[in-house]
N, C-alpha and C positions, 0 to 999 in steps of 0.2 A: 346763185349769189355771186360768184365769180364775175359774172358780166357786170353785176351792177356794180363791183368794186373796182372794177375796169373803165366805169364810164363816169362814176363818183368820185374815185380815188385819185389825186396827185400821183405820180409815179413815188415818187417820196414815201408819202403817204402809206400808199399798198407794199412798198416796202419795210415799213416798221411793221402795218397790222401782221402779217405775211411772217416775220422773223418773230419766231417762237424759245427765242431763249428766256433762259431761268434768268439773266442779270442785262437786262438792256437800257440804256442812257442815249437822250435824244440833247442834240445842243441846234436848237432851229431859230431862227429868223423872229420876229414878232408877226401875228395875222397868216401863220402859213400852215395852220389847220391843226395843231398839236392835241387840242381838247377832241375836237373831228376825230382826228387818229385814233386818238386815244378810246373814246366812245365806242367807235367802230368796233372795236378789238375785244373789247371787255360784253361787249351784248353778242358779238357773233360765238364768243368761246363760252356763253351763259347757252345761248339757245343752242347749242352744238352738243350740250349733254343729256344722257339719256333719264325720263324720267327718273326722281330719288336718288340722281347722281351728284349731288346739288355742288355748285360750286361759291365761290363769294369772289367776289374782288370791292376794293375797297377803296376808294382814292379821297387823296389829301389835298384839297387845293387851298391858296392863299387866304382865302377868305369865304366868308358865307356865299359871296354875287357869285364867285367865280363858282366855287361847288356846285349851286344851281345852275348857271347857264352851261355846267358840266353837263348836268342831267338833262337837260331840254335837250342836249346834242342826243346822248343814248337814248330817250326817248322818243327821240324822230328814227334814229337808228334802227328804234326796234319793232317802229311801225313799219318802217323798212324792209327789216327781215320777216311783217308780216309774225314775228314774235308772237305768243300768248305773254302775255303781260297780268297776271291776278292782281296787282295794288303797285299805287305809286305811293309816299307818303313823306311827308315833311314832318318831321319829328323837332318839337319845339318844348323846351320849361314853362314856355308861359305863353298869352296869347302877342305878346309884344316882345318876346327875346327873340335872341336869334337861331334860329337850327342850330340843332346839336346833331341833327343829321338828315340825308334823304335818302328814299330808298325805294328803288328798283325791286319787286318778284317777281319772277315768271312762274311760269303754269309749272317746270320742272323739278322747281324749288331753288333753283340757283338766284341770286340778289347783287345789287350792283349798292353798295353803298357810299354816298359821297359825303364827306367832312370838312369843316374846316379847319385846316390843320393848327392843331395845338399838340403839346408832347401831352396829355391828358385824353385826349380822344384817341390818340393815335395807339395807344398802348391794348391789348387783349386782343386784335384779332390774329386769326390765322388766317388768311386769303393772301390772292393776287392781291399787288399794291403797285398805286400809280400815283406817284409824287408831283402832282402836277404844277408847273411851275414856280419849280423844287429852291430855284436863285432867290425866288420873290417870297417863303414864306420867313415870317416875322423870326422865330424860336430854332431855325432850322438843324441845329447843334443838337438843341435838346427832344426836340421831332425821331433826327437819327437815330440818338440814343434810347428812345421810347421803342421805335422799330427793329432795330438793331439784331434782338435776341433771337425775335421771330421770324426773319428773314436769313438768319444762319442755319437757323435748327433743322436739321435733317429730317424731323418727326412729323415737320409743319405738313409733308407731304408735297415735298418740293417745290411752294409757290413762287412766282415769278415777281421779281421787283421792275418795274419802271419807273424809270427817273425823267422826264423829259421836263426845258425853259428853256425861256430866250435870256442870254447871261446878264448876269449882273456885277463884274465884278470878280474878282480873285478870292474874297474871305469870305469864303461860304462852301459847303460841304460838297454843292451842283460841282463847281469850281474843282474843288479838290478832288471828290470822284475822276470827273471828265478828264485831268491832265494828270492824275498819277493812279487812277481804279486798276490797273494791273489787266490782266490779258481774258479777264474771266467774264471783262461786260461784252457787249454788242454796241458799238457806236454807232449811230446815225445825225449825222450833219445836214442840216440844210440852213444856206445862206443865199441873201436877197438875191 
């Protein structure tokens, strides 16, 4: 698998999936592969566990389009990795709303679920979490404060937060992270 993230992967790129820390913040370019990345990352560390080890990760993107052509990325990803995959599935209230969620299992038990981010959905899990295009969602105040509890709590079982967007601006939580989050995130920068 290494080769093929070597011949897939931006140098950029293989450097975030690659950097394993518990608090990492991506501030990238627009079209420079952030949902890619990000995919990448969350399907290689789901098939990387041992049956019954199951893990979650969970991401937040902007809106419903964005969440799903989140998962068409993990989902080529994890044809990729050659993955056992048992169910993909679009969870809906009705036959005409919009997902309340989609979801990734593997054979191992670990799940990749993607939302669109409201402070309502975002609240109860325990997993990896990836705020994807964290500048751009609508509530993003109220999003943080939803996640907040469960990304401090030592109990969670120390899961890992990512934060990656291309900026928007100064008043927003992306924002305030990026230029005052303290020494504890992992920055990765890429510009045009």
């Amino acid at each position: 698998m290494t080769d093929l993230l070597s011949e897939i992967l931006m140098p950029y790129q293989r450097a975030w999936v690659e950097d394993a820390s518990r608090f990492k913040i991506g501030l990238w370019s627009r079209q420079t592969g952030k949902s890619f990345a990000t995919a990448c990352e969350a399907v290689l560390d789901c098939t990387a566990q041992p049956k019954g080890a199951t893990n979650l990760w969970v991401i937040l993107s902007a809106g419903e389009r964005q969440a799903l052509e989140w998962m068409e990325k993990a989902k080529k990803w994890a044809e990729a990795a050659k993955a056992t995959v048992d169910s993909y599935d679009e969870i809906r209230t009705s036959a005409d709303a919009l997902i309340s969620r989609a979801e990734i299992r593997f054979g191992n038990g670990s799940r990749i679920v993607a939302i669109p981010a409201n402070p309502d959905t975002a609240r109860g899990y325990s997993a990896n979490l990836v705020l994807d295009e964290f500048a751009m969602h609508e509530a993003d105040r109220e999003v943080w404060a939803a996640i907040f509890p469960t990304i401090t709590n030592e109990l969670s079982g120390m899961k890992r937060i990512e934060i990656i967007s291309t900026p928007k601006g100064m008043e927003n939580i992306f924002a305030e992270i990026w230029h005052g989050g303290g020494t504890r995130w992992s920055r990765h920068r890429v510009t045009l």
